[in-house]
N, C-alpha and C positions, 0 to 999 in steps of 0.2 A: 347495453344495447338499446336502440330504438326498434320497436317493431309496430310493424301493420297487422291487424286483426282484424280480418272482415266476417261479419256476423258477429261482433263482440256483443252484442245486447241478446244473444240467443243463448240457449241454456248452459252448451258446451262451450261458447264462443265471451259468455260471461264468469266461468269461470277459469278459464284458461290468461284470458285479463286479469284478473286478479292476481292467479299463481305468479307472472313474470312478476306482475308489479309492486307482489309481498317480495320476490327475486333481487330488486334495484332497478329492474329494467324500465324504459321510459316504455308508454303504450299510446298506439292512436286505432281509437278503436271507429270503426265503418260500419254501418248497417244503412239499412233503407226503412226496417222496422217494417216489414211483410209480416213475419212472424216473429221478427225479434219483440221486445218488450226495455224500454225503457229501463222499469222498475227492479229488471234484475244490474243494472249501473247506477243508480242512485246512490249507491252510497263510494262511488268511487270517484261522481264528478266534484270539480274541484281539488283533486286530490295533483299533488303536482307533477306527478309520473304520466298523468292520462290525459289525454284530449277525446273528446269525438266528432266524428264527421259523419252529417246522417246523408249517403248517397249510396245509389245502387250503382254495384258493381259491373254490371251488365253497359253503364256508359263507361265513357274514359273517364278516368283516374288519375287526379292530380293530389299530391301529398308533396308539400315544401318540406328542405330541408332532407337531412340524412335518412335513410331506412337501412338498418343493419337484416332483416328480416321480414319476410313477409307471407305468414300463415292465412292458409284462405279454407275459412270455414263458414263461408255465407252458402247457403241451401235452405229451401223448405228442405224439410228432414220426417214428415209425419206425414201416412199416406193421405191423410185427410187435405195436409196441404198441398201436395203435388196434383191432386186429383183436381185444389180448386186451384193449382194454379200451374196450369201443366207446363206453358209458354215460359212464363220465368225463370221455372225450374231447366229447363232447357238450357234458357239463356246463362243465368247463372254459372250453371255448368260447363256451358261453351266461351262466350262471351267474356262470362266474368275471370272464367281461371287464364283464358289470353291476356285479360289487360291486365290481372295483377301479375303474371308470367311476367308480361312486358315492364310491369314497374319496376320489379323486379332486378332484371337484365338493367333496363336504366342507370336504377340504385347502387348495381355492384350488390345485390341482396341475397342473399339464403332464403330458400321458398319452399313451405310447408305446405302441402295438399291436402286435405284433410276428406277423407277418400270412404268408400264403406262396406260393409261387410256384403251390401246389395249387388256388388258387381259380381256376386258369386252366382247371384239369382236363385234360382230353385234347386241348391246344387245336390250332384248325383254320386259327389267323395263326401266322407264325413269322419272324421275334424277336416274344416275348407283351410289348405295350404296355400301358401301366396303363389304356392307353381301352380295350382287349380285356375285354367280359364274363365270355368263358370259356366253357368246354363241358366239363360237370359232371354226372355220374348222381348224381341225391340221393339213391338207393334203392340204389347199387352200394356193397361193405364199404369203400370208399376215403371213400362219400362221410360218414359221422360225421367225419373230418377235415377232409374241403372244405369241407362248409357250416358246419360250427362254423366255420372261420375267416369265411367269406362271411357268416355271420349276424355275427361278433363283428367286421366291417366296418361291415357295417349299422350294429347299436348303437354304435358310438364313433362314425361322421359324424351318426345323431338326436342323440349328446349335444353333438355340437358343432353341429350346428345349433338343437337348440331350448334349450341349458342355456347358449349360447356357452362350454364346454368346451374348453380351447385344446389341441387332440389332433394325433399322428401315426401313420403308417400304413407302416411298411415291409413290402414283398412277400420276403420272405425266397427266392431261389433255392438250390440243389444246394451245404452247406457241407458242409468236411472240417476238420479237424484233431486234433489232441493234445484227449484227455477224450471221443472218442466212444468209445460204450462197446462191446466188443470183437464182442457177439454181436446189436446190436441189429437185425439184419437187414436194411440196407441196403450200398448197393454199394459202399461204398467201404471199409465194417469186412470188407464180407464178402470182396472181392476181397482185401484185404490180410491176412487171418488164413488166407486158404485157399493165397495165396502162400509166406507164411511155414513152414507146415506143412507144407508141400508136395504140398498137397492140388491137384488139378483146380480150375481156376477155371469157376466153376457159367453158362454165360451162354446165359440164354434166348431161345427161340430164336433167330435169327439174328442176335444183338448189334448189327442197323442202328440202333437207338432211340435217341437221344441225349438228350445230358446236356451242362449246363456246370458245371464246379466252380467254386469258388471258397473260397482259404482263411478261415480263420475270422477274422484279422486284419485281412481286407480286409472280412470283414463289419462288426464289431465299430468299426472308423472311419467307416464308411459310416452308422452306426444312433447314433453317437456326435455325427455332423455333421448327420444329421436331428433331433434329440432339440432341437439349439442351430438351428433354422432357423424359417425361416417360412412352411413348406410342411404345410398340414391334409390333402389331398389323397393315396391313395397313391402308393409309391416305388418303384421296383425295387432292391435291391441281389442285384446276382450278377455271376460273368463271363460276358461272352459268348460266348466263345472254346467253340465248342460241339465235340464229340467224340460217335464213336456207342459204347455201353458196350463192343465189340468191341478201337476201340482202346484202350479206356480201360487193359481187361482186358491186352494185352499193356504195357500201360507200366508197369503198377502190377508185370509179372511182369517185367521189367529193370529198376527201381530196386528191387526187393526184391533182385536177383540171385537169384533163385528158378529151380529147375527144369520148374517145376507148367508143366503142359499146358492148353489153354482145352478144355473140357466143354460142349457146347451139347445143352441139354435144353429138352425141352417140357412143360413144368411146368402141370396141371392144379390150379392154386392160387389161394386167394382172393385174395392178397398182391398178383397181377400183373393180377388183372383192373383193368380201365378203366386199367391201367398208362398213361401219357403214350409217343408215339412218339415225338413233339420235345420238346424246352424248352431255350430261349434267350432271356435277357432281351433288352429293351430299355431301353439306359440311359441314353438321352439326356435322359430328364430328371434326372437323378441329377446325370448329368454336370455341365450347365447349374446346375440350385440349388444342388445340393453344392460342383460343384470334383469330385466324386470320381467315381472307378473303380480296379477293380481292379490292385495294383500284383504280386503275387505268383504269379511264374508256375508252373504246373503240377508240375514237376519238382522244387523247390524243396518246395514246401509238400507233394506227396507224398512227398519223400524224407522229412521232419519226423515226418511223420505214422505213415510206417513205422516211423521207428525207435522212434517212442511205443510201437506195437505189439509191434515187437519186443520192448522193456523189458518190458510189461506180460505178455506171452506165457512 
C-alpha cells in the first residue's frame, strides 16, 4: 500500500511511519513541523518506502500519484500546545480532517482518524465506553482540542455516511514513549525530566486524578489492526490499568532512581482547568474486533522511556 501520514514527524505520527514501513508499505509522510520535529525522521529519510512533504494540512492538499490510505494524525496534542496555539488547533481539526477527507474520497482511499480519549472531556462514566457522549465545556481553553476532535468525528462519519467513505475512528487514550518531546507539558515528559534533574515532582493538588498509560507500541498495533478491519464506528485503544497521577509520580521517581521529592501545588492555571478527574478506557470492543490489548506493562515501557530522556537530557 501507499499511504498518507499527516503529522508523521510527531511522536505517535513518527512511529506509526515507521511500523507500516518496517510492514513493506510505501509512506508519504506531511507535517508543517508546529510541533512535529524533524529528528524523530531522520533516520528514515532516504529510505526508499518514504518521502516527505512539509505543509499544513489546514491548506489544500495535493499528493501525486496513488494513495491506498490516508491516516490523519496531525494535531497539537499537549495542553501547552493548544493553549499556544488555539486557532490551528481548530483548524487542524476542522479544516484539515475536510481536506484529507476529500483526498481521500479523491484517491478511492481508506481514511484513518486518529481521534482522542478528550472527547470524552471531564467524563461522569468510568471506564469511558465509545457509547459514552462525553462531558465537554466547548467554551473552556481545553475545549479548541476537544471539539476539534468531536467535530473532526462528526465530519469523517457524514463522509462515510453520505460519500460511502470507507473510514476509521480511533479514540487515542494517555500514550508514552521514546520521541515525546522533552518539555511538552504533559505528565509523563514532565514527571520524568523533573526526576532526572532532580527537581521536585510538581502534582496538583492532591494527585487523586487518574490516568491510564499506555506504551506507544501497544498504540501503534492497536491503530495498525483498526486500519486492516472492518470496524467504521469509533475504537478505544488505551490501557486500562488505571493509576491516580500520585502513584504515578512515585513510580516514575524509583525507576528513575531519582532523589526528587513529590511537590503538591495549587496551580491557578489554564492548562488544568476542566482537567479530567478519571480516565480509563473501555476495551472490550477493541478486544472483541481487534484481538488486541495492551501487552506492555508499566514498568517496562517507563523504564524505555526514561532512559530516552535520560539520553536526550
Amino acid at each position: 500500500m501507499r499511504l498518507l501520514i499527516t503529522g508523521a514527524a510527531g511522536f505517535l505520527g513518527s512511529h506509526l511511519t515507521e511500523r507500516f514501513i518496517n510492514e513493506g508499505h510505501n509512506v508519504v509522510g506531511m507535517d508543517n513541523l508546529i510541533t512535529g520535529n524533524m529528528d524523530n525522521l531522520a533516520h528514515l529519510m532516504g529510505h526508499k518506502h518514504f518521502e516527505f512533504i512539509k505543509h499544513d494540512v489546514s491548506q489544500y492538499i495535493y499528493v501525486a500519484g496513488p494513495v491506498d490510505a490516508v491516516l490523519h494524525f496531525a494535531s497539537p496534542a499537549s495542553p501547552n500546545d493548544y493553549l499556544e496555539y488555539p486557532i490551528p488547533t481548530l483548524k487542524v481539526g476542522s479544516l484539515g480532517t475536510h481536506n484529507t477527507l476529500g483526498l481521500a474520497k479523491d484517491k478511492g482511499a481508506r481514511y484513518l482518524l486518529a481521534s482522542t480519549s478528550e472527547v470524552y472531556g471531564d467524563p461522569k462514566v468510568n471506564p469511558q465506553p465509545e457509547t459514552y457522549w462525553g462531558h465537554v465545556n466547548p467554551i473552556g481553553p481545553r475545549g479548541v482540542y476537544d471539539e476539534a476532535k468531536r467535530f473532526a468525528e462528526a465530519m469523517t462519519m457524514a463522509y462515510h455516511r453520505y460519500h460511502g467513505l470507507d473510514t476509521r475512528i480511533v479514540r487515542i487514550f494517555n500514550t508514552y514513549g521514546p520521541r515525546m518531546r522533552l518539555h511538552d507539558g504533559r505528565v509523563v515528559p514532565n514527571f520524568i525530566n523533573q526526576a532526572l534533574l532532580g527537581e521536585p515532582l510538581t502534582v496538583y493538588k492532591d494527585g487523586s486524578q487518574t490516568r491510564s498509560f499506555q506504551y506507544y507500541s501497544d498504540l501503534v498495533e492497536g491503530v495498525y489492526r483498526l486500519l486492516f478491519s472492518d470496524e467504521c464506528l469509533p475504537v478505544n485503544i488505551g490501557n486500562p490499568s488505571e493509576m491516580t497521577i500520585l502513584n504515578f509520580a512515585h513510580a516514575v521517581v524509583e525507576l528513575a532512581r531519582s532523589d526528587s521529592e513529590i511537590l503538591f501545588i495549587q496551580p491557578e492555571d489554564e492548562r488544568i482547568k476542566d482537567d479530567p478527574k478519571q480516565r480509563r478506557p473501555d476495551i472490550e470492543k477493541a478486544k472483541r474486533l481487534l484481538g488486541w490489548e495492551p501487552v506492555v506493562e508499566l514498568a517496562d515501557g517507563l523504564s524505555k522511556t526514561i532512559e530516552y530522556f535520560r539520553s536526550r537530557i
